[in-house]
N, C-alpha and C positions, 0 to 999 in steps of 0.2 A: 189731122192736124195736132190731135193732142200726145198722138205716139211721137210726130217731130220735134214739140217743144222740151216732153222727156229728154229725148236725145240730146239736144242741145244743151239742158239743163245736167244731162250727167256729162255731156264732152267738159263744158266749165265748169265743174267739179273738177274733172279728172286734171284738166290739164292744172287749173291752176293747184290742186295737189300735187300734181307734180314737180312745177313749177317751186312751191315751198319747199318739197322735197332739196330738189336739186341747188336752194337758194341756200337752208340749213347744214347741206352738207358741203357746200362750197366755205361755208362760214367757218364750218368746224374744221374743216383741211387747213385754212389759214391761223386759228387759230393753234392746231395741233403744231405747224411751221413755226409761228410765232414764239410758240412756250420751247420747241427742241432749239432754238437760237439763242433764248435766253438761259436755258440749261447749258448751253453748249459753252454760252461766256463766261458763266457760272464755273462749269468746271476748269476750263484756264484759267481763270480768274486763282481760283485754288491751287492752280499746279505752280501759277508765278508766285502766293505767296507761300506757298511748301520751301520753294527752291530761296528765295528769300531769307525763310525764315532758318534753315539748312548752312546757309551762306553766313548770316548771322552767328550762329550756333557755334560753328569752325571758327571765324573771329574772337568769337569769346573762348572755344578750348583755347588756339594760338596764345590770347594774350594772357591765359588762367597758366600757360605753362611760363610765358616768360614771366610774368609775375613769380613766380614757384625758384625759376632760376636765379632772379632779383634777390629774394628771401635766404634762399642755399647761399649765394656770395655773400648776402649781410652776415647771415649767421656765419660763413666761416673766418671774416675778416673780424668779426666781432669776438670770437672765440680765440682768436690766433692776438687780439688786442687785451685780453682779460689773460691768457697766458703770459705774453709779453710783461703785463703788472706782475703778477702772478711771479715772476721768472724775476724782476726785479727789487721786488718785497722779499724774496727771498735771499738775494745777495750777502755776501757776510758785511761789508761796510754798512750795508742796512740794519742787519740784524744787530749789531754792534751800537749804532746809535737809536735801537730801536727804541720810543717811549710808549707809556700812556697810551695817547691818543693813538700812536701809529699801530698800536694792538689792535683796537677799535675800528681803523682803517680796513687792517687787515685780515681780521674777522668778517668785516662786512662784503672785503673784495670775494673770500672766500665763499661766502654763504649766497653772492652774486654769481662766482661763478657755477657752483651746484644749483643754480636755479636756472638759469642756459639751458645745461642738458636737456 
């Protein structure tokens, strides 16, 4: 009788070692499922805001060059407006009534326009 009570005493060992076994590795298989999901939205997650940020990025060269092209017309309508003075301060009926002050003027248009450049 006491060699069947052994028996019995190691079959419930065993199985419920087993039993744990097969409990802790079912747990870690779901858990290992769980974390490659959340990795996995992790990485989309990343790849939508790369492309986002990519999309962005292109927006702002686009608008960094029309900005630029905005700049080039001011400056060249601005340059072609200080020539225009420039081209009239020079005239002879100008120079002829030129005074004073319109030296001062035209000293100043001048040293306006070398500062453009």
């Amino acid at each position: 009788m006491f060699g069947r009570i052994q028996l019995y005493i190691f079959i419930g060992i065993f199985l419920f070692g087993a039993l744990t076994a097969g409990y802790y590795s079912w747990r870690s298989g779901i858990e290992r499922e769980a974390l490659l999901e959340y990795n996995q939205k992790q990485l989309e997650q990343s790849i939508k805001d790369k492309e986002e940020m990519q999309q962005k990025l292109a927006n702002i060269e686009v608008k960094q060059k029309e900005i630029q092209a905005e700049n080039e017309a001011a400056k060249k309508v601005f340059k072609e407006d200080m020539q225009s003075i420039a081209a009239d301060l020079d005239k002879k009926e100008v120079i002829e009534t030129d005074r004073t002050s319109s030296q001062i003027l035209k000293d100043t248009i001048n040293k306006l326009k070398d500062h453009v450049k």
